[in-house]
C-alpha positions as CSV (number, residue, x, y, z in Angstrom):
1,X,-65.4,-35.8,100.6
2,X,-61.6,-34.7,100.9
3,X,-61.0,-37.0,97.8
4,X,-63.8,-35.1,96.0
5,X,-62.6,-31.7,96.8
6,X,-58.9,-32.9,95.9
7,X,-60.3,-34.3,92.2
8,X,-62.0,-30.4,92.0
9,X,-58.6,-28.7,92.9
10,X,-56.5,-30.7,90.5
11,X,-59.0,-30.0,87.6
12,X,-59.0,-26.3,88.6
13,X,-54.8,-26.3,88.2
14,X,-54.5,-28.0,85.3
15,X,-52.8,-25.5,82.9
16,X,-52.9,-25.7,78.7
17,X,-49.4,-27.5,79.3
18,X,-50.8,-30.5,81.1
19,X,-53.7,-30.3,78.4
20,X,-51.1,-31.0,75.8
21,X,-49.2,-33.5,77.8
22,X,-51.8,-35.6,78.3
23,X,-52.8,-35.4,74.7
24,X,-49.2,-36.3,73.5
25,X,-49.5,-39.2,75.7
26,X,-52.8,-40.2,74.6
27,X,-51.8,-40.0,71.0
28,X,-48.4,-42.5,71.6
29,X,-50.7,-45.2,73.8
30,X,-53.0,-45.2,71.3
31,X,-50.5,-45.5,68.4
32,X,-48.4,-48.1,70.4
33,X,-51.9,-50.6,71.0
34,X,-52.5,-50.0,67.1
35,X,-49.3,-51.4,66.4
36,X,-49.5,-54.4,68.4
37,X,-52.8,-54.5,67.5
38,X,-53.8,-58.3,66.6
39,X,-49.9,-59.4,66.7
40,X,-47.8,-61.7,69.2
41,X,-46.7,-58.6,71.1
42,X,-50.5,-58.2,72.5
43,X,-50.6,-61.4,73.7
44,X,-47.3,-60.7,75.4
45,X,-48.6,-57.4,76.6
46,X,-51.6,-59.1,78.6
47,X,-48.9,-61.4,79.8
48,X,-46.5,-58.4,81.3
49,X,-49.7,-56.9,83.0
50,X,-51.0,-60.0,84.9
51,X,-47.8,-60.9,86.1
52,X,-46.7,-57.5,87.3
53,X,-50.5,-57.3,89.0
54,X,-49.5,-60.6,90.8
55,X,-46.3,-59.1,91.8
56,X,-47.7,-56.4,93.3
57,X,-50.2,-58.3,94.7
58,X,-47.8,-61.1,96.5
59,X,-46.1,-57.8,97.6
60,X,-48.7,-56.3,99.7
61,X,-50.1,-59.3,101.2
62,X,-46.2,-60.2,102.0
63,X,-45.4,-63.2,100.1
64,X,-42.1,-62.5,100.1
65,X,-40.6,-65.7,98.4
66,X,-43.5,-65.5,95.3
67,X,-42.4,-61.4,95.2
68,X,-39.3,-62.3,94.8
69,X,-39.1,-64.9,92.4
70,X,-41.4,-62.7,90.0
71,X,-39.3,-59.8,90.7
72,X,-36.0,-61.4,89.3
73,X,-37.7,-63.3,86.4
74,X,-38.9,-60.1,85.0
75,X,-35.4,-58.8,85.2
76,X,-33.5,-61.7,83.3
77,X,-36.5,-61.6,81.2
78,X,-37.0,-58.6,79.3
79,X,-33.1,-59.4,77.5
80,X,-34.8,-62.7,76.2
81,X,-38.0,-61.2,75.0
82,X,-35.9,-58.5,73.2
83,X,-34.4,-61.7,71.2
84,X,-37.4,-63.8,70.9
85,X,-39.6,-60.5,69.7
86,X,-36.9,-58.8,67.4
87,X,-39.1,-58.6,64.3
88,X,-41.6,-56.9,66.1
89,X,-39.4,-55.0,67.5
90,X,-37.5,-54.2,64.4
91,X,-41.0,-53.6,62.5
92,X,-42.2,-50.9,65.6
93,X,-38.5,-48.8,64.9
94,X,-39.7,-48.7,61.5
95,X,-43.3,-47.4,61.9
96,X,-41.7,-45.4,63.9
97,X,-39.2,-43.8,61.2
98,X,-41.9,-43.3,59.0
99,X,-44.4,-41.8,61.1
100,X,-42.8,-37.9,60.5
101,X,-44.4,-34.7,60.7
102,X,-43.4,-33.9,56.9
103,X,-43.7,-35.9,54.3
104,X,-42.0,-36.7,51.1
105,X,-44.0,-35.6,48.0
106,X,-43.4,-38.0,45.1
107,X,-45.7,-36.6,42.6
108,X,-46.0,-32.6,42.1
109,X,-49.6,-32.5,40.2
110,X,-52.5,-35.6,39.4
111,X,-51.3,-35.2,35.7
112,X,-47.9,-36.9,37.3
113,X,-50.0,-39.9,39.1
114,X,-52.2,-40.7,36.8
115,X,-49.6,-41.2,33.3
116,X,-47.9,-43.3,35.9
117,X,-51.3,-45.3,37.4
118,X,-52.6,-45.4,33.3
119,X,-49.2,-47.3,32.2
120,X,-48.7,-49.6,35.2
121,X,-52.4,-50.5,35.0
122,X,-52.0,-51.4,31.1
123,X,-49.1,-53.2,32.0
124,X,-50.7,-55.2,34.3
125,X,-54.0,-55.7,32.0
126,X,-52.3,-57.2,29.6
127,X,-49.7,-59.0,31.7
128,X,-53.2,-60.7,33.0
129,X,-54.8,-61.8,30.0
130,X,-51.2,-63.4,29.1
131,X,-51.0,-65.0,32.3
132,X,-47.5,-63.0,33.0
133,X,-46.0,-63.6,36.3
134,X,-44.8,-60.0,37.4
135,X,-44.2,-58.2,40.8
136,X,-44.4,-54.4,40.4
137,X,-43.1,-52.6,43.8
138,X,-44.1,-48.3,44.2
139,X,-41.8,-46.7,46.3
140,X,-43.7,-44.2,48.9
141,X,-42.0,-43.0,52.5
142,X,-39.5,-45.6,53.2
143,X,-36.8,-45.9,50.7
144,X,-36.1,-49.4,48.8
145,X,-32.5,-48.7,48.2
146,X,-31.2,-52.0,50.0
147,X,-33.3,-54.2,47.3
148,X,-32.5,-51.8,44.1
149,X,-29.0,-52.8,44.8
150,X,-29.8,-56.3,44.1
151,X,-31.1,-56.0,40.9
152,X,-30.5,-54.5,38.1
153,X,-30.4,-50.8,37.7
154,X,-32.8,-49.6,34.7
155,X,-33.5,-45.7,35.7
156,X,-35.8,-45.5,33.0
157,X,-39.5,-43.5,32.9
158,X,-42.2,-45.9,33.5
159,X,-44.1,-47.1,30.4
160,X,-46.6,-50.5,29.9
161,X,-43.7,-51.2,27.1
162,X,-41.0,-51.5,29.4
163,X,-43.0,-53.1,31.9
164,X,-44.0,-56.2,29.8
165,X,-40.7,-56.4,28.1
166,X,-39.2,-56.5,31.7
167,X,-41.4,-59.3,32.6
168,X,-41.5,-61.2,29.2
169,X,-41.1,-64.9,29.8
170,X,-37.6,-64.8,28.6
171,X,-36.6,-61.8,30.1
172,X,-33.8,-62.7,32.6
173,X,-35.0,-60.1,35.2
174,X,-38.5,-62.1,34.5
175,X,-38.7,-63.8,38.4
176,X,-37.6,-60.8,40.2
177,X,-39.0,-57.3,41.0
178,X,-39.2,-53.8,39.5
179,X,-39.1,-51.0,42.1
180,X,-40.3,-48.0,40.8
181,X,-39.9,-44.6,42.3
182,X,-41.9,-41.2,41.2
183,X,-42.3,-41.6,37.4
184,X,-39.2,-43.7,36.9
185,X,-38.5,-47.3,36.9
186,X,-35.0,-47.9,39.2
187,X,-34.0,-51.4,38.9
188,X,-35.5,-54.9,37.8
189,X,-34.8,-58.2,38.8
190,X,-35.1,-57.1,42.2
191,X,-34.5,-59.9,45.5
192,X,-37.2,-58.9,48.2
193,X,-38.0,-60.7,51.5
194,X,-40.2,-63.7,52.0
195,X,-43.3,-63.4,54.3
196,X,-43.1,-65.9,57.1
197,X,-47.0,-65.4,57.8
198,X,-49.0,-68.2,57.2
199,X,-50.9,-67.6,53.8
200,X,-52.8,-70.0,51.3
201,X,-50.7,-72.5,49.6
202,X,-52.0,-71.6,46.0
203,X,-50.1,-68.3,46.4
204,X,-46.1,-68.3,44.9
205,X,-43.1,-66.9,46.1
206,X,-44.2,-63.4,44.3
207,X,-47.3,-63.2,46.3
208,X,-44.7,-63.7,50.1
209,X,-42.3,-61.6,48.1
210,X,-44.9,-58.5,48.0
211,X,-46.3,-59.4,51.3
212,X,-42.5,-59.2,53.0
213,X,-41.7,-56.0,51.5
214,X,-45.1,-54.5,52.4
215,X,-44.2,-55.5,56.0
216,X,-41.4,-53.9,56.5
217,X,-42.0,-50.6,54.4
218,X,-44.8,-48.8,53.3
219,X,-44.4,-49.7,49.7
220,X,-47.2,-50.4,47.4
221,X,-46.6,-54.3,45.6
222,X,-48.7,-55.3,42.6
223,X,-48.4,-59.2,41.8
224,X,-49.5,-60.8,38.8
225,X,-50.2,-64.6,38.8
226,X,-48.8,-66.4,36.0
227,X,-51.1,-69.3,36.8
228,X,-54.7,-67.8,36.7
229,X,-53.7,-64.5,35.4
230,X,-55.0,-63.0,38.9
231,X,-54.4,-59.6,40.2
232,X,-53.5,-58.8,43.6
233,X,-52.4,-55.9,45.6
234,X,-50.1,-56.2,49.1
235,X,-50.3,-52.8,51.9
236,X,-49.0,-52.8,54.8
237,X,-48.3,-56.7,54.7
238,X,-51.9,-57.6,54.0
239,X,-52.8,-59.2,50.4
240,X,-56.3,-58.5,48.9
241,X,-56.5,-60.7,45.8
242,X,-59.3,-60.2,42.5
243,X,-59.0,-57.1,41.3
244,X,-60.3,-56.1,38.0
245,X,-58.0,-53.3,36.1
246,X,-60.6,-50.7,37.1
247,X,-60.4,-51.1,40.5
248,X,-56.6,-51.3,40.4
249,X,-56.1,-47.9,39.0
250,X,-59.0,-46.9,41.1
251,X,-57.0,-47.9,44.4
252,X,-53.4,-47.1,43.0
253,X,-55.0,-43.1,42.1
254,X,-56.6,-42.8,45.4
255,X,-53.1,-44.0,47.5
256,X,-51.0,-41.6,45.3
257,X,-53.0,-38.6,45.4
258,X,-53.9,-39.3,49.1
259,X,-50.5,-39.5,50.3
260,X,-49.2,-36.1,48.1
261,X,-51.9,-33.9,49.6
262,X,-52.5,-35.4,53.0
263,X,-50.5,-33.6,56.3
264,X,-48.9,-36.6,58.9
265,X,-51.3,-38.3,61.0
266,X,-50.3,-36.3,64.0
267,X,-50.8,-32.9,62.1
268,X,-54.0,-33.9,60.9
269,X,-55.4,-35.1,64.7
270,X,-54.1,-32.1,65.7
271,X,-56.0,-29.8,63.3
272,X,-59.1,-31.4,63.4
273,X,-59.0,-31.6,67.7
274,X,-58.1,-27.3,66.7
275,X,-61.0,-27.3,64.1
276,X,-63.9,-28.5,66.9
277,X,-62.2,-26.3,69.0
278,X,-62.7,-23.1,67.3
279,X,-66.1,-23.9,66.7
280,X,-67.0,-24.4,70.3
């Protein structure tokens, strides 16, 4: 009963400060299990918690020895997980960076977005039916200097023109990239990372180059196939292959005009948690 009456008193003291403390905590457990969602680092995760459950088991029951040992392992081993998980470390930093409360607005009005989304959809259309190898990379929160660096610099406004001629067979800057930010085409040629996922062995370097960017930015890649003429689309480091021109420009319009009008994801919780709130 004193346990009862101690759960009642807490609840009675708890102020609008703890309310948003716990809230803020909430918010960053469940944004750190989404990130590690489905990836190595869960695994490890489960690891971590049965071994430190054991620990603190052996330590109540007085197994000295077996506390011991577990107690120093963990010590000398979080310096060697920090090496052996340093791309998922590396890849939480930059969620991280990009998760801010404001964010940058490419594109001013849908005019903007969709003379952009009509010639990089043409491009691609006819790049298809010509069986065109391209890889067409769209800029969004995280900036692509590093890889604009490594290519070519074209600074020109995007057109289906440029676009093909950029990719023509005997185009130099053919095999690389095009990184495109806002209405403007910054450099061709482009060198991007390579994916070290497992994916199907049909799919080219293009198709690990757009997935390796998309992993560790936010960037939208488009990949052409020069051997079936296939359209694909890499977000987020996942590949969806098939699309028809249609359903490109569908997608492209949707993640454009989405990401100039939407708030951050925190705002947005926080307004809709203020919304049912008010309505109460």
């Amino acid at each position: 009963m004193n346990g009862f009456y101690g759960l009642i008193d807490l609840i009675k003291n708890i102020t609008l400060r703890n309310v948003i403390d716990i809230i803020i905590v909430a918010y960053i457990l469940y944004e750190f299990y989404i990130l590690i969602k489905e990836t190595r680092a869960e695994q490890l995760l489960k690891g971590l918690i049965f071994i430190i459950a054991v620990m603190k088991l052996s330590d109540w029951l007085g197994l000295v020895t077996l506390y011991w040992i577990i107690k120093n392992t963990l010590t000398v081993g979080v310096i060697a997980l920090i090496i052996i998980f340093q791309p998922e470390l590396r890849k939480a930093l930059e969620h991280l960076g990009r998760s801010r409360f404001l964010t940058k607005r490419f594109f001013e009005t849908d005019e903007e977005i969709k003379r952009v989304v009509d010639e990089i959809t043409i491009a691609v259309s006819n790049m298809s039916h010509s069986k065109t190898g391209s890889l067409i990379i769209i800029e969004q929160e995280t900036g692509l200097n590093d890889f604009v660096s490594n290519g070519v610099k074209i600074d020109g406004i995007v057109s289906s023109e440029l676009l093909e001629n950029i990719f023509f067979e005997n185009s130099p800057w053919h095999d690389g990239a095009v990184i495109i930010r806002k209405d403007r085409i910054l450099a061709a040629g482009c060198v991007l990372p390579l994916t070290e996922q497992e994916i199907n062995k049909e799919l080219g370097t293009r198709h690990r180059a757009a997935i390796g960017v998309t992993e560790s930015s936010d960037a939208i890649a488009i990949v052409v196939s020069e051997e079936t003429g296939t359209i694909s689309i890499s977000v987020n480091g996942r590949l969806t292959r098939g699309y028809t021109v249609e359903r490109l420009k569908n997608v492209l319009t949707k993640i454009l005009v989405h990401n100039m009008f939407s708030d951050s994801t925190m705002i947005k919780k926080v307004k809709t948690w203020l919304g049912k709130t008010n309505k109460k």
